[in-house]
C-alpha positions as CSV (number, residue, x, y, z in Angstrom):
1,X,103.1,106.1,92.2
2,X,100.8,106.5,95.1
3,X,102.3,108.5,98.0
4,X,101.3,109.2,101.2
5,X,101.3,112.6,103.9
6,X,103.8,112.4,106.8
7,X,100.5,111.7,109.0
8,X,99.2,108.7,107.4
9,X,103.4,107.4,107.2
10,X,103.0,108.6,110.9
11,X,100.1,106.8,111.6
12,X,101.0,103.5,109.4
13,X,104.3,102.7,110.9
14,X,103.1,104.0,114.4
15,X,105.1,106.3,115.6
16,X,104.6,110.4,115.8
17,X,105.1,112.3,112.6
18,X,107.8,114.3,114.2
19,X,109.5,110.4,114.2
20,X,109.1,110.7,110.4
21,X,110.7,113.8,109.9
22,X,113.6,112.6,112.0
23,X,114.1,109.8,109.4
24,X,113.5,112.5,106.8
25,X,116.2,114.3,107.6
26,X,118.2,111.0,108.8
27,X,118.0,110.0,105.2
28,X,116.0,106.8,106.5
29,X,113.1,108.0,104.0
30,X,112.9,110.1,101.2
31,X,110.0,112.6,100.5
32,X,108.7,115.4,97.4
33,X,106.9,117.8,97.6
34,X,103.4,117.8,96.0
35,X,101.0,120.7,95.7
36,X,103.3,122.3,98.5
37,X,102.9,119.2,100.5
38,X,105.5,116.7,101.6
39,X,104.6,112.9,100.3
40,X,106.1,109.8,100.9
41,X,106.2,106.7,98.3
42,X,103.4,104.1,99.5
43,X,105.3,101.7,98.3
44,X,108.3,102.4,101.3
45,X,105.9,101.1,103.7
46,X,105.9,97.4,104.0
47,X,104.5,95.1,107.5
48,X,104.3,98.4,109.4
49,X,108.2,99.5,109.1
50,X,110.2,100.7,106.2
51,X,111.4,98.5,104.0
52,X,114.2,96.2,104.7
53,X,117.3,97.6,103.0
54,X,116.2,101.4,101.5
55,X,117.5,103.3,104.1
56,X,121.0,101.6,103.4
57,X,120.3,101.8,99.6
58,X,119.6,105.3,100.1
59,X,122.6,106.2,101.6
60,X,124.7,103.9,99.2
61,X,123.1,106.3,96.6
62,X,123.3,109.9,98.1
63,X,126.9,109.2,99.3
64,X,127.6,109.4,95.4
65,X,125.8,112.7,94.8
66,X,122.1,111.5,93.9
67,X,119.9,114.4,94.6
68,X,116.5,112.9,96.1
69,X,114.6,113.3,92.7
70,X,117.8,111.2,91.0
71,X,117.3,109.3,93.9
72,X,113.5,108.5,93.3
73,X,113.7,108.0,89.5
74,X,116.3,105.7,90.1
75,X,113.9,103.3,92.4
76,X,111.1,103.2,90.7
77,X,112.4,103.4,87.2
78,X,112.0,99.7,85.3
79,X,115.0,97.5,85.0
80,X,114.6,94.3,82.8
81,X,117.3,92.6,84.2
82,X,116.1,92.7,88.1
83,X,113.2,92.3,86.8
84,X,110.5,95.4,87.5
85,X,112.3,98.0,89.7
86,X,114.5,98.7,92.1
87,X,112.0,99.5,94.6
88,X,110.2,96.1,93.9
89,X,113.4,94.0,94.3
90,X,113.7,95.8,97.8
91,X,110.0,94.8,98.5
92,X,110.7,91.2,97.1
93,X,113.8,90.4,99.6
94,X,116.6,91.1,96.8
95,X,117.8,94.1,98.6
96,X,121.8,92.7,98.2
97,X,121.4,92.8,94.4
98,X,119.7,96.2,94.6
99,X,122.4,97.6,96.7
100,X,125.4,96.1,94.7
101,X,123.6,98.1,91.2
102,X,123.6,101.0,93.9
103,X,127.3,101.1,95.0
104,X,128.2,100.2,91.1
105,X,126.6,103.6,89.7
106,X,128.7,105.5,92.4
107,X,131.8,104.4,90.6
């Protein structure tokens, strides 16, 4: 999984990094940390924005008690029957199916 700094999220979706952290801690975007460093998914970026329906999806998810790594192996873990991952449908404009699997695992 390629990931990026806060800067270069910062400086692809153009807005200040302190904007980033604001959807960090908005739960818009998730982030690990990396050699002490905070990273961001590449693939959350899409046309210069976030992508359509992960910050819902997110919130769907934490809402039930997903820690952010649960959170993270959960999108980008492979899933036959979407198919490729969660993270992909997003990117591929099936966000309603990826959120209906979403609210289905908080029950």
């Amino acid at each position: 999984m390629e990931v990026l700094s806060l800067p270069d999220v910062a400086e692809r979706l153009g807005l200040p990094v302190t904007r980033v952290h604001q959807m960090l801690r908005d739960g818009h975007l998730l982030a690990e940390r990396r050699d002490g460093v905070l990273v961001i998914p590449a693939d959350f970026i899409a046309d210069g924005g976030i992508v359509k329906g992960l910050a819902g999806t997110i919130t769907v998810l934490r809402d039930s008690g997903f820690s952010t790594d649960e959170i993270l192996r959960w999108l980008f873990a492979e899933d036959d029957t979407l198919p490729g991952s969660p993270i992909e449908a997003l990117r591929g404009d099936r966000g309603r199916e990826v959120k209906r699997r979403a609210q289905a695992m908080a029950f």
